[in-house]
PQR file with spaces between the fields and no chain letter, atoms N, CA, C, O and H, PARSE charges and radii, in Angstrom:
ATOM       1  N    UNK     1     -31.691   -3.830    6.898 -0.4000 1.5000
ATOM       2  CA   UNK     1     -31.197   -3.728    5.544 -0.0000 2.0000
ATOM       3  C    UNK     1     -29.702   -3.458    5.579  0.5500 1.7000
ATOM       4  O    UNK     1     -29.352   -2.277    5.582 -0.5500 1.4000
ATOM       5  N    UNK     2     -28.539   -4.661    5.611 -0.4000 1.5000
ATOM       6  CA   UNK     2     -27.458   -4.099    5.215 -0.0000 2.0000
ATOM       7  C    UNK     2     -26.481   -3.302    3.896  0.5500 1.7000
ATOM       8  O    UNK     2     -26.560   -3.543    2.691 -0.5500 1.4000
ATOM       9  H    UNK     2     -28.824   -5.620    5.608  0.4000 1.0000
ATOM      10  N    UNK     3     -25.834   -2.593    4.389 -0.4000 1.5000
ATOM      11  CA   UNK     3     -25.432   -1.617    3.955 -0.0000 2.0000
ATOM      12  C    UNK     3     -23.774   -1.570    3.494  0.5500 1.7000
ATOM      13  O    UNK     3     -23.052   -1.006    4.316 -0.5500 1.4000
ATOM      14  H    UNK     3     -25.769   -2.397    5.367  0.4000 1.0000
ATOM      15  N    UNK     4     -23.123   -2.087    2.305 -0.4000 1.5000
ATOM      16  CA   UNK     4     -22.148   -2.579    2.209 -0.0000 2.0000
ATOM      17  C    UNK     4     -21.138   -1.144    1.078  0.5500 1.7000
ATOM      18  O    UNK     4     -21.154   -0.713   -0.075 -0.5500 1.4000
ATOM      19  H    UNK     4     -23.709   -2.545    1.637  0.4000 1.0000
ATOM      20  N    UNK     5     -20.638   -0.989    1.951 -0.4000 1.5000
ATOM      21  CA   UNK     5     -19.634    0.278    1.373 -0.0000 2.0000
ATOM      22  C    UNK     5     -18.387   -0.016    1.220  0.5500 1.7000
ATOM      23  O    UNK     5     -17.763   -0.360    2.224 -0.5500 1.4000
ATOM      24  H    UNK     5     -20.625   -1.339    2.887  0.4000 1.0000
ATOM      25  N    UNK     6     -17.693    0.045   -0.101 -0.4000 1.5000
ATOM      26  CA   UNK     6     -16.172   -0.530   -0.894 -0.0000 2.0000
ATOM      27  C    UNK     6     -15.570    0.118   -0.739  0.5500 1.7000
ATOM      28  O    UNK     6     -14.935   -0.864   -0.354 -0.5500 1.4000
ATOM      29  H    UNK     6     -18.200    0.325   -0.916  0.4000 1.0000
ATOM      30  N    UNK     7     -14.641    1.346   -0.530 -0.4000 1.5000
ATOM      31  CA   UNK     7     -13.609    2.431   -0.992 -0.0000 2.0000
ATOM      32  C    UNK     7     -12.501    1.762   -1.550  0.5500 1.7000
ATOM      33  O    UNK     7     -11.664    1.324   -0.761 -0.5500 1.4000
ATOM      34  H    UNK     7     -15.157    2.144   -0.843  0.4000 1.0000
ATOM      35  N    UNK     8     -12.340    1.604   -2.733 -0.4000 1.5000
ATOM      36  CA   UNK     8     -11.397    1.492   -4.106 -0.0000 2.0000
ATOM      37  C    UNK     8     -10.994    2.729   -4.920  0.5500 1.7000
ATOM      38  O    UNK     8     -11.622    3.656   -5.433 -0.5500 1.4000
ATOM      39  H    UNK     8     -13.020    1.960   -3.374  0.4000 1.0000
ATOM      40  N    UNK     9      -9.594    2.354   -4.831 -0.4000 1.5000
ATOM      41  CA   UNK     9      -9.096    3.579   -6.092 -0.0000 2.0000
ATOM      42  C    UNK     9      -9.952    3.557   -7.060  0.5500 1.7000
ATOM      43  O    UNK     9     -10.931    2.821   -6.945 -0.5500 1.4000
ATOM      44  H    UNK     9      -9.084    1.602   -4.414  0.4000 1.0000
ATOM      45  N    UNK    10      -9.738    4.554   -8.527 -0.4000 1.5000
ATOM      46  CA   UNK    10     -10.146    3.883   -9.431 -0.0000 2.0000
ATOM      47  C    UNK    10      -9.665    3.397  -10.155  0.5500 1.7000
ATOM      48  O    UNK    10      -8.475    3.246   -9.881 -0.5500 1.4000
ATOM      49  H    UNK    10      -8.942    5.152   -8.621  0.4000 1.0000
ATOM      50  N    UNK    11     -10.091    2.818  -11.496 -0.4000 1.5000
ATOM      51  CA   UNK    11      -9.401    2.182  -12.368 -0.0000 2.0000
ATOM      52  C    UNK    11     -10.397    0.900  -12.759  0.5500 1.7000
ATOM      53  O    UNK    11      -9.997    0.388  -13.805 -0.5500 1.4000
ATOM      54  H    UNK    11     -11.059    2.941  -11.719  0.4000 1.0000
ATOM      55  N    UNK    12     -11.133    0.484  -12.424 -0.4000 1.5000
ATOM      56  CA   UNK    12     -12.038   -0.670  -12.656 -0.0000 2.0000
ATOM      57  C    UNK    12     -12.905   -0.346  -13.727  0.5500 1.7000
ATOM      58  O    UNK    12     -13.365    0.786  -13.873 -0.5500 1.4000
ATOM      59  H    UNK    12     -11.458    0.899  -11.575  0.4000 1.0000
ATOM      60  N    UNK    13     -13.156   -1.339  -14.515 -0.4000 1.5000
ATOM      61  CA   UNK    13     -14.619   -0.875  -15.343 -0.0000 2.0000
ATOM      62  C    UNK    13     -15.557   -1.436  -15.160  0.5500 1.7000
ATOM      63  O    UNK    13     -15.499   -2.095  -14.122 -0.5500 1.4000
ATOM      64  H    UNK    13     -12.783   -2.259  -14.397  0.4000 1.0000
ATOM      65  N    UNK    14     -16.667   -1.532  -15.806 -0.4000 1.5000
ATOM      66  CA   UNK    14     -18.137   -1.522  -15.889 -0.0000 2.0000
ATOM      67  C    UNK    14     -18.027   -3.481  -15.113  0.5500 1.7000
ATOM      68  O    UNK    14     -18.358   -3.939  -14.020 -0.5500 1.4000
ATOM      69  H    UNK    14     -16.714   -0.996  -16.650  0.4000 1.0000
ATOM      70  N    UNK    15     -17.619   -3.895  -15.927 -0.4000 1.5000
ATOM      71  CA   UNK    15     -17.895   -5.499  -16.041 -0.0000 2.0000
ATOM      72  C    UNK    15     -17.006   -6.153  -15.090  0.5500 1.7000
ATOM      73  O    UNK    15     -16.943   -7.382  -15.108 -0.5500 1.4000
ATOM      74  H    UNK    15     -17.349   -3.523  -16.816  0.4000 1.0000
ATOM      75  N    UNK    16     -15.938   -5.117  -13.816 -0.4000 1.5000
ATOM      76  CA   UNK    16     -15.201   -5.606  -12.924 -0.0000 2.0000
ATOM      77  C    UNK    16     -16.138   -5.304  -11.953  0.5500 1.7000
ATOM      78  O    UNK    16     -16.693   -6.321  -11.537 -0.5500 1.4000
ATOM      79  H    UNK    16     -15.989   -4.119  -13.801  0.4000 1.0000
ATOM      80  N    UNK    17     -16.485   -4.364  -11.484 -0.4000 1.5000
ATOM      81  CA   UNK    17     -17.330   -3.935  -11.004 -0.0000 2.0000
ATOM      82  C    UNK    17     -18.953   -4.473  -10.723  0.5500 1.7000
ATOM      83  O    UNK    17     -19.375   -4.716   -9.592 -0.5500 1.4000
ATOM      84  H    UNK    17     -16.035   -3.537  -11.822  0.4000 1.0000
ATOM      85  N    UNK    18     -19.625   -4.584  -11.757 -0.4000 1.5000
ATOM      86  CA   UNK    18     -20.683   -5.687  -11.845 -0.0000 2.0000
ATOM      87  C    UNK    18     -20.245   -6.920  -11.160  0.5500 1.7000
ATOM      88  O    UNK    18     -21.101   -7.388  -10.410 -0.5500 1.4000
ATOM      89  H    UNK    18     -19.282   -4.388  -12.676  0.4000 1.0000
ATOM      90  N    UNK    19     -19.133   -7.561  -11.226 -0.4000 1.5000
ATOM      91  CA   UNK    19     -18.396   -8.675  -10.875 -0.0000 2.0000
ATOM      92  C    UNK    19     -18.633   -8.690   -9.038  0.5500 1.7000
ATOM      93  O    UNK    19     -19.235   -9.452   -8.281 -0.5500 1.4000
ATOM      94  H    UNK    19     -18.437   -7.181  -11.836  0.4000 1.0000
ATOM      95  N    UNK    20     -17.748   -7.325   -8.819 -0.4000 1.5000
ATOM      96  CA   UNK    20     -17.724   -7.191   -7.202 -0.0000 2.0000
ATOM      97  C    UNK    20     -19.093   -7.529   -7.119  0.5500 1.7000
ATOM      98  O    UNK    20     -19.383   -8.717   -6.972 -0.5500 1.4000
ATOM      99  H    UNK    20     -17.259   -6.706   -9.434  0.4000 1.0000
ATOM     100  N    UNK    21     -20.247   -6.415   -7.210 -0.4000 1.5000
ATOM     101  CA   UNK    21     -21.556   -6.541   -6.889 -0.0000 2.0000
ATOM     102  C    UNK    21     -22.006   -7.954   -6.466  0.5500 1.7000
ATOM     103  O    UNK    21     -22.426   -8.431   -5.412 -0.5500 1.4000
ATOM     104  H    UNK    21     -20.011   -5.450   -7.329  0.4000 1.0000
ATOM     105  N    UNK    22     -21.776   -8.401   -7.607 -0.4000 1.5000
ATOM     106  CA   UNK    22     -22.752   -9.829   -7.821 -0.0000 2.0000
ATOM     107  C    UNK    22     -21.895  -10.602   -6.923  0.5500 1.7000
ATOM     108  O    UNK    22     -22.582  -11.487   -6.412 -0.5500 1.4000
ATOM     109  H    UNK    22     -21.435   -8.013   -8.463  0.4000 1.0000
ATOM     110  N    UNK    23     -20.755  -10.640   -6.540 -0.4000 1.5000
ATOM     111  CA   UNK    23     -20.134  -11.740   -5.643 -0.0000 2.0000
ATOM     112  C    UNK    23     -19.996  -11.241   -4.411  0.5500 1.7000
ATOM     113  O    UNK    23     -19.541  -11.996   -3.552 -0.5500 1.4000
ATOM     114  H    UNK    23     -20.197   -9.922   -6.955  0.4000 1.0000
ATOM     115  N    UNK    24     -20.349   -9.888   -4.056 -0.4000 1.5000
ATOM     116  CA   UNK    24     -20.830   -9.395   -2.429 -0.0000 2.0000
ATOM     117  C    UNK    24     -22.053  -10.194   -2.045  0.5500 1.7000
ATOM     118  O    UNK    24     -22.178  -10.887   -1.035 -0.5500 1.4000
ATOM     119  H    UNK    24     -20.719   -9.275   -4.754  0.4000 1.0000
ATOM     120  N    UNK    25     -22.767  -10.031   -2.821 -0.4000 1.5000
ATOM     121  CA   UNK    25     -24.509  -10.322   -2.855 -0.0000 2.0000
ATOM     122  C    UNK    25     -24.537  -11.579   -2.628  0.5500 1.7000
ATOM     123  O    UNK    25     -25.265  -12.023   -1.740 -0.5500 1.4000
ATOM     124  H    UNK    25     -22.666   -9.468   -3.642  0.4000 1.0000
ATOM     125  N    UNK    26     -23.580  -12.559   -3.554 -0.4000 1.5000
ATOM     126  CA   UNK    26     -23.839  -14.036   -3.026 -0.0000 2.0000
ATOM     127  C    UNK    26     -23.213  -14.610   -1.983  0.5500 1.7000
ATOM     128  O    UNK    26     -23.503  -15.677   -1.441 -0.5500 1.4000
ATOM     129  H    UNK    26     -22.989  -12.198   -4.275  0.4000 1.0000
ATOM     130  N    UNK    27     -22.265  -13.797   -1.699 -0.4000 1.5000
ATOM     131  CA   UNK    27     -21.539  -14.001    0.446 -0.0000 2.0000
ATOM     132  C    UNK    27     -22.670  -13.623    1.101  0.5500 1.7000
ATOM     133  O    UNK    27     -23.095  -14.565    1.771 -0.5500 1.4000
ATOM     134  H    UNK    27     -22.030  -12.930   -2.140  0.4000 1.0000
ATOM     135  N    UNK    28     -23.458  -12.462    1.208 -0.4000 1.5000
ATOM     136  CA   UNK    28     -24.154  -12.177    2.129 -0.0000 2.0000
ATOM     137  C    UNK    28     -25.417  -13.320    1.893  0.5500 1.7000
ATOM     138  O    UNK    28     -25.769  -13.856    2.944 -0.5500 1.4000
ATOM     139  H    UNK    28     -23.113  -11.697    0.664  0.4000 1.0000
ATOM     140  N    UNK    29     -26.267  -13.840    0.456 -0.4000 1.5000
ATOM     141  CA   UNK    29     -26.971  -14.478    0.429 -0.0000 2.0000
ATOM     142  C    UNK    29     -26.768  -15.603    1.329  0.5500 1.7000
ATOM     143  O    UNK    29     -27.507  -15.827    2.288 -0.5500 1.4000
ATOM     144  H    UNK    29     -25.981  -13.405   -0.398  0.4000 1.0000
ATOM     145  N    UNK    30     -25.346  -16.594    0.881 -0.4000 1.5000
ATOM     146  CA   UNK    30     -25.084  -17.454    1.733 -0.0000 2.0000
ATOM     147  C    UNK    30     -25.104  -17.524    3.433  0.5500 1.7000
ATOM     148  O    UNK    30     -25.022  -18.469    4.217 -0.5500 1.4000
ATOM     149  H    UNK    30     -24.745  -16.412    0.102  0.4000 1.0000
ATOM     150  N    UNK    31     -25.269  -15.892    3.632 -0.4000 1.5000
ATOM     151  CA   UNK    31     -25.546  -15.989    5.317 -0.0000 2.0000
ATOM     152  C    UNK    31     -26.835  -15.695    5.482  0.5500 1.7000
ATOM     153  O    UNK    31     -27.371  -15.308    6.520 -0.5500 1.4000
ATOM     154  H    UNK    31     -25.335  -15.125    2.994  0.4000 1.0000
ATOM     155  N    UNK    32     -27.505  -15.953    4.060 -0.4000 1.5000
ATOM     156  CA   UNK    32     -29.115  -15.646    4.896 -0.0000 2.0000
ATOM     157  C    UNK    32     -29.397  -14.642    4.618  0.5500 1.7000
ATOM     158  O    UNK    32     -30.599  -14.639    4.882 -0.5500 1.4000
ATOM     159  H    UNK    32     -27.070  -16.267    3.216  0.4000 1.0000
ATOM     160  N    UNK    33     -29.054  -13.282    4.081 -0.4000 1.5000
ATOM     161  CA   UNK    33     -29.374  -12.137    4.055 -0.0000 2.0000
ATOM     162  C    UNK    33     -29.940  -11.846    2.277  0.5500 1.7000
ATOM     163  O    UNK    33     -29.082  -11.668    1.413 -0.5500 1.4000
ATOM     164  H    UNK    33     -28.077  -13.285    3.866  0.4000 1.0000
ATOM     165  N    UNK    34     -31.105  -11.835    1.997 -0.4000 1.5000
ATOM     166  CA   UNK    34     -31.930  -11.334    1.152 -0.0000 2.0000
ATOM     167  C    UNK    34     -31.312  -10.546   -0.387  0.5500 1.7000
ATOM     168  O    UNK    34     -31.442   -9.322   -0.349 -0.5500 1.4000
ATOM     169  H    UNK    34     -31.802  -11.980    2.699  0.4000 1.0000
ATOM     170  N    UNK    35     -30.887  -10.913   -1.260 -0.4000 1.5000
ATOM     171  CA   UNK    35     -30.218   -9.872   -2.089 -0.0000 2.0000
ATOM     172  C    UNK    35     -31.447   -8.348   -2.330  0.5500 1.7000
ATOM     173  O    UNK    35     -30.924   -7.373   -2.869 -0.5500 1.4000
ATOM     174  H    UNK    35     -30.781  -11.907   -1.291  0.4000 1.0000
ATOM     175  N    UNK    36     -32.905   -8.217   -1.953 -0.4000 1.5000
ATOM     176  CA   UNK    36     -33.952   -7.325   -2.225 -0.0000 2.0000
ATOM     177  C    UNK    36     -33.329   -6.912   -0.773  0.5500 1.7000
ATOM     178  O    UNK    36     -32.453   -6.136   -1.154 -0.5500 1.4000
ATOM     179  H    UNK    36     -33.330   -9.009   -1.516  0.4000 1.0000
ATOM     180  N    UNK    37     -33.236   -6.936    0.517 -0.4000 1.5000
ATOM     181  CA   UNK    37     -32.522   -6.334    1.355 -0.0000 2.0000
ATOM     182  C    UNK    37     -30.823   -5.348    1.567  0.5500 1.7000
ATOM     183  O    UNK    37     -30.422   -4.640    2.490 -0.5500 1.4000
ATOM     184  H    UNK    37     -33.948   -7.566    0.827  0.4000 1.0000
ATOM     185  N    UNK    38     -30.299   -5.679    0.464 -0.4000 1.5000
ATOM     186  CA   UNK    38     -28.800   -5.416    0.383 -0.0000 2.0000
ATOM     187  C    UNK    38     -28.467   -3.925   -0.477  0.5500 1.7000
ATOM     188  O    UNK    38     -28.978   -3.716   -1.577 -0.5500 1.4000
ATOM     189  H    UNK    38     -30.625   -6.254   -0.286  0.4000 1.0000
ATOM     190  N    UNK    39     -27.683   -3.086    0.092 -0.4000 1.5000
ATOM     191  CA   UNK    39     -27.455   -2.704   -0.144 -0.0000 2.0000
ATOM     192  C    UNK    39     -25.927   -2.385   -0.886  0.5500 1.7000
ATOM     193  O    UNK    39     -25.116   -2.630    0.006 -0.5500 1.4000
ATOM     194  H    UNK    39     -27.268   -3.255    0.987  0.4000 1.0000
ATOM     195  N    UNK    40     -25.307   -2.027   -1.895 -0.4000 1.5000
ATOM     196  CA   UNK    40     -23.890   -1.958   -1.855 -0.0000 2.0000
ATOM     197  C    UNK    40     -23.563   -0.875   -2.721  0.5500 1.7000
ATOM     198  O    UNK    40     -24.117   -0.841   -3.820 -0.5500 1.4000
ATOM     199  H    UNK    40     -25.966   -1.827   -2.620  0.4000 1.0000
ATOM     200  N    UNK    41     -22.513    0.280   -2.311 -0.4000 1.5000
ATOM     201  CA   UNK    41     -22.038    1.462   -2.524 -0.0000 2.0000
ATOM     202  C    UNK    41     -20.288    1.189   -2.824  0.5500 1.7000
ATOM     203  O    UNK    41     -19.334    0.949   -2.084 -0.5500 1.4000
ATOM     204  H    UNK    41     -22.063    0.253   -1.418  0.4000 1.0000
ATOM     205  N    UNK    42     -20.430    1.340   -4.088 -0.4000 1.5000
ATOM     206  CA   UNK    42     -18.841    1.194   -4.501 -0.0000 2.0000
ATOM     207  C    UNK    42     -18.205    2.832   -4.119  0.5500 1.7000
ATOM     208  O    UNK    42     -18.982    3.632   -4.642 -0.5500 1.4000
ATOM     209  H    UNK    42     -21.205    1.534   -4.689  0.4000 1.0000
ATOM     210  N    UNK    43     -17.477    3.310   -3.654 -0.4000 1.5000
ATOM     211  CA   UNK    43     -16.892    4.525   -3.986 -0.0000 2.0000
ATOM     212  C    UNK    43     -15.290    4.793   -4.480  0.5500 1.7000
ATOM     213  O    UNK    43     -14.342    4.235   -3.928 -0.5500 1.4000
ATOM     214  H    UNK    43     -16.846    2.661   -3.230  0.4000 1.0000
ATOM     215  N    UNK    44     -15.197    5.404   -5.210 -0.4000 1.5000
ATOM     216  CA   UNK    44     -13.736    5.308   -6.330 -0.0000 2.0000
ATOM     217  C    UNK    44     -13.128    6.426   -5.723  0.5500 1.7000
ATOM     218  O    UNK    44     -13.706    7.502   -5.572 -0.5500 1.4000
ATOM     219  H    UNK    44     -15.967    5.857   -5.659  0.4000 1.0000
ATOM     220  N    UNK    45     -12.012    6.198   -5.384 -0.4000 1.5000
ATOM     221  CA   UNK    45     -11.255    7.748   -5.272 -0.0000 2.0000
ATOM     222  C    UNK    45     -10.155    7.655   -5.875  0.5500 1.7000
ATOM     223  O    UNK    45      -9.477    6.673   -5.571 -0.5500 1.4000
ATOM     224  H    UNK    45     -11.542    5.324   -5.506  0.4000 1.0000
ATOM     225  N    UNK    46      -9.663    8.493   -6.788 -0.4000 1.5000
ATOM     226  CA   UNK    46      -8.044    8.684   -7.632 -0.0000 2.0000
ATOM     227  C    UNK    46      -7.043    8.313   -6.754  0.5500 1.7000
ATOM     228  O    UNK    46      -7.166    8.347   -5.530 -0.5500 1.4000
ATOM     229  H    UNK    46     -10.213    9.291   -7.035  0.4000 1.0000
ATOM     230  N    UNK    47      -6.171    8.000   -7.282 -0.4000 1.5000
ATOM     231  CA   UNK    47      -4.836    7.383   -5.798 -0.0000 2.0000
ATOM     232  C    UNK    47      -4.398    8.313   -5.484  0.5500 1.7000
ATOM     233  O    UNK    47      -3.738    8.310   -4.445 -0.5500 1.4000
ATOM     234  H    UNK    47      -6.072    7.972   -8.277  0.4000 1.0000
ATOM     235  N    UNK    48      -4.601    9.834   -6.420 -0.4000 1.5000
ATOM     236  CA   UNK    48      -3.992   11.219   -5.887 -0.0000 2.0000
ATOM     237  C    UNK    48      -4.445   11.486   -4.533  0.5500 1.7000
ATOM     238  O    UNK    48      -3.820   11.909   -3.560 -0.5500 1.4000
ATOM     239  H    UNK    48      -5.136    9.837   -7.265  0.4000 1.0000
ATOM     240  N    UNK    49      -5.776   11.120   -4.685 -0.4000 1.5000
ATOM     241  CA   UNK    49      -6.175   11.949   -3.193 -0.0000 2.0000
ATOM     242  C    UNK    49      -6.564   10.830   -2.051  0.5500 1.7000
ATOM     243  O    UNK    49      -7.406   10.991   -1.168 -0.5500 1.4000
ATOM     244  H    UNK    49      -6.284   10.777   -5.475  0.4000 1.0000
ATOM     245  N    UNK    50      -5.691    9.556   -2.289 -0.4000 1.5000
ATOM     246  CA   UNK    50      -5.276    8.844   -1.029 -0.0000 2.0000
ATOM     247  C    UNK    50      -3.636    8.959   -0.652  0.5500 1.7000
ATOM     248  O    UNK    50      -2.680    9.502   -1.205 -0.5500 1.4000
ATOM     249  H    UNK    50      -5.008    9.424   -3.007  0.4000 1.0000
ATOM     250  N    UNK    51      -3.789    8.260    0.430 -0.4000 1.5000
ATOM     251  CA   UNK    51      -2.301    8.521    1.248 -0.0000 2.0000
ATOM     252  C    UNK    51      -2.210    6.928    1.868  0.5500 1.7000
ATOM     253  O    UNK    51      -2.747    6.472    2.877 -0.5500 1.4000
ATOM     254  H    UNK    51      -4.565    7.819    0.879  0.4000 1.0000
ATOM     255  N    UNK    52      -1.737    6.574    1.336 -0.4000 1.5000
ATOM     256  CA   UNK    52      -0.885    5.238    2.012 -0.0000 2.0000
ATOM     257  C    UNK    52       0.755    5.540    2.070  0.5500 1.7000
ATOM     258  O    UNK    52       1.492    6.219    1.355 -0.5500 1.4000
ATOM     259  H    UNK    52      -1.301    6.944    0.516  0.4000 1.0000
ATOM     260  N    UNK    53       1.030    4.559    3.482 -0.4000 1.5000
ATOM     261  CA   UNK    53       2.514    4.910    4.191 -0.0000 2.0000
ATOM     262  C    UNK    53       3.291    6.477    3.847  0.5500 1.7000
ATOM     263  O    UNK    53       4.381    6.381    3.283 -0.5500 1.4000
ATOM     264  H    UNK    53       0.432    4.006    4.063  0.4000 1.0000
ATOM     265  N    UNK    54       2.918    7.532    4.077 -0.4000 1.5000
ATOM     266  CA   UNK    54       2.949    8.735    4.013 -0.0000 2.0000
ATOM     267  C    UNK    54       3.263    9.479    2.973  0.5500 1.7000
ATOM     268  O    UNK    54       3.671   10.637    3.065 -0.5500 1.4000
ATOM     269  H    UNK    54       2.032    7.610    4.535  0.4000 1.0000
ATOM     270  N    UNK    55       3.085    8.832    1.870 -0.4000 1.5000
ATOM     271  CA   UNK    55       2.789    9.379    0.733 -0.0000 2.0000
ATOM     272  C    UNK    55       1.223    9.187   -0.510  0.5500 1.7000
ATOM     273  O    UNK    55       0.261    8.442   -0.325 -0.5500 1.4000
ATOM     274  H    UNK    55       2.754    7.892    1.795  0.4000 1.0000
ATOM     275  N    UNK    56       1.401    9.915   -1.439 -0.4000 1.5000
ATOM     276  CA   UNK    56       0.206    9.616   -2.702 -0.0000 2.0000
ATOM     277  C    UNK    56       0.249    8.316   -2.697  0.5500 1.7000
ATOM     278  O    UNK    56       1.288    7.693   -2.479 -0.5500 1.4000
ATOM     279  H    UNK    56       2.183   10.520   -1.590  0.4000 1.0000
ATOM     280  N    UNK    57      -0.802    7.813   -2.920 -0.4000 1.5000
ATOM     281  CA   UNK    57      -0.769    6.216   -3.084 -0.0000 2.0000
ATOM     282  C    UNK    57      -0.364    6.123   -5.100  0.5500 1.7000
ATOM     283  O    UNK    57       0.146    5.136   -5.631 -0.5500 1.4000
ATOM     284  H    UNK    57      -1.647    8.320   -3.097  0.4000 1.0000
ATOM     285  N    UNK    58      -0.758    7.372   -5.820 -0.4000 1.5000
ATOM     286  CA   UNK    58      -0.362    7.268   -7.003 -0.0000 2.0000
ATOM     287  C    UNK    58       0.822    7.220   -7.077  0.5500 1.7000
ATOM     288  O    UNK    58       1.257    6.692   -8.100 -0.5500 1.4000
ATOM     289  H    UNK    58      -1.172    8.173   -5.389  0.4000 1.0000
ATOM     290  N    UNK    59       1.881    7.759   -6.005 -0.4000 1.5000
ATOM     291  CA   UNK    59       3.752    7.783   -6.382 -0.0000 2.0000
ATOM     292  C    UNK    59       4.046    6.305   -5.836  0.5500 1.7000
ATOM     293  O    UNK    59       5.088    5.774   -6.220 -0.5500 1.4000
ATOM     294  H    UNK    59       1.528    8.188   -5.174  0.4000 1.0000
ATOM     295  N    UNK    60       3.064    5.492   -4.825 -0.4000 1.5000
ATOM     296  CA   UNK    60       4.084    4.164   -4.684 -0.0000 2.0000
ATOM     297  C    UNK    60       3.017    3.039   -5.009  0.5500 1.7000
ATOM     298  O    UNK    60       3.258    1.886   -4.653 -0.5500 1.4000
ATOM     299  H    UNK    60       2.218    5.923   -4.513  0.4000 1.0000
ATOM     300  N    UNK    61       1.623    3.402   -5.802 -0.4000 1.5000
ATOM     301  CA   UNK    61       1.428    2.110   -6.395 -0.0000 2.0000
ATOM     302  C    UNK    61       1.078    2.583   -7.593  0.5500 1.7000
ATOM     303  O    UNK    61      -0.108    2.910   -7.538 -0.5500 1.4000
ATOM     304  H    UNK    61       1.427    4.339   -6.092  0.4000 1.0000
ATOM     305  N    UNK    62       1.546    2.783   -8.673 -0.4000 1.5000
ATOM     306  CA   UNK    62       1.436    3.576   -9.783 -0.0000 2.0000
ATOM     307  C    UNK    62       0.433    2.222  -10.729  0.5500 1.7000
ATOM     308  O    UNK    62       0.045    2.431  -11.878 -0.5500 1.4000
ATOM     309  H    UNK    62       2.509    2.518   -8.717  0.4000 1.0000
């Protein structure tokens, strides 16, 4: 059963999101892999509490 995990800032809504889902599901379908087998875990984190090139990712991608 694969197991497909996103880490995205946030900022997306309901119907971008649904979007990802459904177009993960039909890459993996196309290799054969079952959408009743699939798993997929979006996780959102604020840009505060990432760090890209050594700063907040909120001060240089606002």
């Amino acid at each position: 059963m694969p197991v497909v995990t996103v880490e995205m800032w946030q900022g997306r809504n309901d119907e971008q999101k649904e979007k990802l889902i459904k177009e993960i599901t039909k890459a993996f379908e196309a290799i054969g892999v079952k959408k009743e087998s699939l798993t997929i875990i979006l996780h959102e984190t604020p840009k505060s509490n990432w760090g890209t090139h050594g700063e907040q990712a909120s001060k240089t991608n606002p």
